[in-house]
Short mmCIF file of the C-alpha atoms (twelve columns), coordinates in Angstrom:
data_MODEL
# 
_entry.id   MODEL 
# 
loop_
_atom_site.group_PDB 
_atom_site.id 
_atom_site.type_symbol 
_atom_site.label_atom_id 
_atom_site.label_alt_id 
_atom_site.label_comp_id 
_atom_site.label_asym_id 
_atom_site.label_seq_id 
_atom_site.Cartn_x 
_atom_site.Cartn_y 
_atom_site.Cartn_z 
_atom_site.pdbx_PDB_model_num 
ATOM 1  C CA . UNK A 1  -27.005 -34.664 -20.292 1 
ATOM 2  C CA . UNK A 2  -26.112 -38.078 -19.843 1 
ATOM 3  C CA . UNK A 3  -24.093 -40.476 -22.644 1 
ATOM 4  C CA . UNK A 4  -23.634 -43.982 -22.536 1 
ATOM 5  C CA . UNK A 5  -21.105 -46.167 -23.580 1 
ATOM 6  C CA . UNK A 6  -21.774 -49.548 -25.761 1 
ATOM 7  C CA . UNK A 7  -18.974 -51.887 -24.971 1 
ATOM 8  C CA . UNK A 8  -18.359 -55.565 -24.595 1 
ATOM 9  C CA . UNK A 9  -15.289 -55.808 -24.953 1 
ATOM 10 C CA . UNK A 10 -12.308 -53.465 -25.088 1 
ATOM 11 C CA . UNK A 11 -12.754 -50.836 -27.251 1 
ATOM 12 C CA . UNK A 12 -15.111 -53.044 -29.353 1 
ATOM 13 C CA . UNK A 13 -18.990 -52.700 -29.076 1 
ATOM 14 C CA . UNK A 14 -21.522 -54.901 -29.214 1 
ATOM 15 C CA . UNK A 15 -20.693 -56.341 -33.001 1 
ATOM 16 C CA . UNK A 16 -17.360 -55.782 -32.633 1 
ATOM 17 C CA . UNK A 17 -17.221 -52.489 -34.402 1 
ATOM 18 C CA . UNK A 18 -16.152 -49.451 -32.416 1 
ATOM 19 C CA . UNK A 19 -17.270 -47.915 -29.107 1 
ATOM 20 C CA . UNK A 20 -20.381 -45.227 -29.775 1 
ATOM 21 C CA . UNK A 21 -21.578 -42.647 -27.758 1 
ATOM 22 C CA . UNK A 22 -25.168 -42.545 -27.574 1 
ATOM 23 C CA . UNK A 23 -27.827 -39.781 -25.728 1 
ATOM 24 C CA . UNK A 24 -31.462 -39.428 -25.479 1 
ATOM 25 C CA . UNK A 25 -33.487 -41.799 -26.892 1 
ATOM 26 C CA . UNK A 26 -30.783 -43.356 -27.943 1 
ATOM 27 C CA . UNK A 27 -28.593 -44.242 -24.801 1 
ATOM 28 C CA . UNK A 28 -32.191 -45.468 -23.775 1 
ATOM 29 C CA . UNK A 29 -32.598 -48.103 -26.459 1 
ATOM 30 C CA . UNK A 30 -28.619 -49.509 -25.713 1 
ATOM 31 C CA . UNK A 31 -29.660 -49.887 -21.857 1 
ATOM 32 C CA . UNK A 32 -32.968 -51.739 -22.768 1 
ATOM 33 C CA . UNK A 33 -31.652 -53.916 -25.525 1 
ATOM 34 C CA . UNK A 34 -28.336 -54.460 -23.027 1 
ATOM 35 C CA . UNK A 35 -30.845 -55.307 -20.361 1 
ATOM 36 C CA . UNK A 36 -32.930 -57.864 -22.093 1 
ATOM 37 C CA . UNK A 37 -29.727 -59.278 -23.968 1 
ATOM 38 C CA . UNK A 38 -27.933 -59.543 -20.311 1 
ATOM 39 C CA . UNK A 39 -30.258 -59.989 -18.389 1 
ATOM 40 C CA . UNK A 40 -29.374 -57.743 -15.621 1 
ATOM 41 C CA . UNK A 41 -32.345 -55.678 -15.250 1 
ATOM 42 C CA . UNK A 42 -30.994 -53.476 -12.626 1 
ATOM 43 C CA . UNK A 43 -29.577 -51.655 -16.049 1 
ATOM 44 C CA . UNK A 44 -33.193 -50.386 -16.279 1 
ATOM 45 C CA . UNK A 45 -32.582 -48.090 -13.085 1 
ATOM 46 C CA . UNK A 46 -30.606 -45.831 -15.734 1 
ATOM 47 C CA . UNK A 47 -33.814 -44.962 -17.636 1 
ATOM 48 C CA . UNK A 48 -34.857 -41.611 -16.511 1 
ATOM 49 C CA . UNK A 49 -37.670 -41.813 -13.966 1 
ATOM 50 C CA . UNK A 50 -41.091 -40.561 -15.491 1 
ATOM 51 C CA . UNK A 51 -42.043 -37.175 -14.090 1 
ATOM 52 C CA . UNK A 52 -44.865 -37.062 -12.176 1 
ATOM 53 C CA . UNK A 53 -47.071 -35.684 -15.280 1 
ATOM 54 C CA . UNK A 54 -45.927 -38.416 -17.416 1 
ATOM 55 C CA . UNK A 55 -48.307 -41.240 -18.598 1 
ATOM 56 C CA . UNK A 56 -48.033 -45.173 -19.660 1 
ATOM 57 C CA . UNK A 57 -46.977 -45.324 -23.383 1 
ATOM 58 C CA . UNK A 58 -50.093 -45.964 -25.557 1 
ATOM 59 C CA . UNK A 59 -48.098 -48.226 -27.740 1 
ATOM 60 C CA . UNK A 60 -45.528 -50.530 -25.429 1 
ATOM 61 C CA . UNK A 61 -48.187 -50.258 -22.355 1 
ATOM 62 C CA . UNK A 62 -45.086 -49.216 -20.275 1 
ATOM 63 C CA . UNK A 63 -43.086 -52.418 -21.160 1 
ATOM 64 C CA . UNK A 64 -40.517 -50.577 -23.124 1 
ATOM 65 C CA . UNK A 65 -41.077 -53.246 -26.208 1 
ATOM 66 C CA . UNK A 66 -43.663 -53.043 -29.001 1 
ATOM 67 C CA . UNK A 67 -44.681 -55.345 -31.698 1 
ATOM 68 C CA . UNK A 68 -44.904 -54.080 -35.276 1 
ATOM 69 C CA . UNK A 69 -48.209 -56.052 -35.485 1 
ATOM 70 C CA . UNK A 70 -50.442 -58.041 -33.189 1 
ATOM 71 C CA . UNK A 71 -49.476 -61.471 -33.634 1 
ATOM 72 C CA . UNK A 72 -46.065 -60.835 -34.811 1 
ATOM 73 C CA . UNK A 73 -43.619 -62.390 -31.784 1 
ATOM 74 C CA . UNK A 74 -40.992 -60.164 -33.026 1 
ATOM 75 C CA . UNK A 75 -40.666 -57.376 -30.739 1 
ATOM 76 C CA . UNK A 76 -38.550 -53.733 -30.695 1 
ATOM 77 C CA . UNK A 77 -37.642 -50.661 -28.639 1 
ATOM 78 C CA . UNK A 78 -40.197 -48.585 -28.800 1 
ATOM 79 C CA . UNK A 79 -40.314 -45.609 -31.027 1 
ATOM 80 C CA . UNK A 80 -43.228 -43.575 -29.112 1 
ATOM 81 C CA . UNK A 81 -41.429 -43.372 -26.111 1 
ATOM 82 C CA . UNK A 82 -37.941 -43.734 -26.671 1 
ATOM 83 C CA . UNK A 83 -37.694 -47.086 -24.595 1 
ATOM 84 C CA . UNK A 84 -38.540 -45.462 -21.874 1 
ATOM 85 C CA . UNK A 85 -42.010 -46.719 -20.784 1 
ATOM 86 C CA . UNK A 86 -43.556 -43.151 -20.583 1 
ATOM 87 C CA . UNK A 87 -44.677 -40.009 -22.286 1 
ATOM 88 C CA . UNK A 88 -45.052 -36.620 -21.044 1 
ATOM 89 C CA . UNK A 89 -48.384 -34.674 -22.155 1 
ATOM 90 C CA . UNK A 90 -47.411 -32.472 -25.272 1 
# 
């Protein structure tokens, strides 16, 4: 299993409260957001690769980002696939 680190600064994340450990879904989300608030997409290459029975997320499209409601600019990980783009067949 893989954990990443949220950190800005030294031992500060990124609102200045302390350093989390995040997994999963979770450690997904921190690498998008971090991404997008960066700008260094190469931090997407840490997203676990969809396996080759995996399809396109029916609610980003595979863009990692949905919208609560058409329309609405605001946009947010997304849920459904845990930032990750993909789902696997249940």
């Amino acid at each position: 299993m893989r954990s990443v680190f949220v950190s800005l600064s030294p031992a500060r994340g990124w609102d200045g409260d302390d350093i989390v450990e995040l997994d999963g879904d979770r450690a997904n989300v921190a690498i998008v957001v971090g991404a997008k608030a960066t700008g260094i997409i190469e931090l997407l290459d840490l997203v676990p690769a969809p396996p080759p029975d995996a399809t396109k997320c029916s609610k980003c499209s595979g863009t990692r980002w949905a919208v609560i409601h058409p329309g609405i600019a605001q946009e947010f990980p997304c849920a459904a696939c845990g930032a990750r783009g993909w789902t696997k067949p249940a």
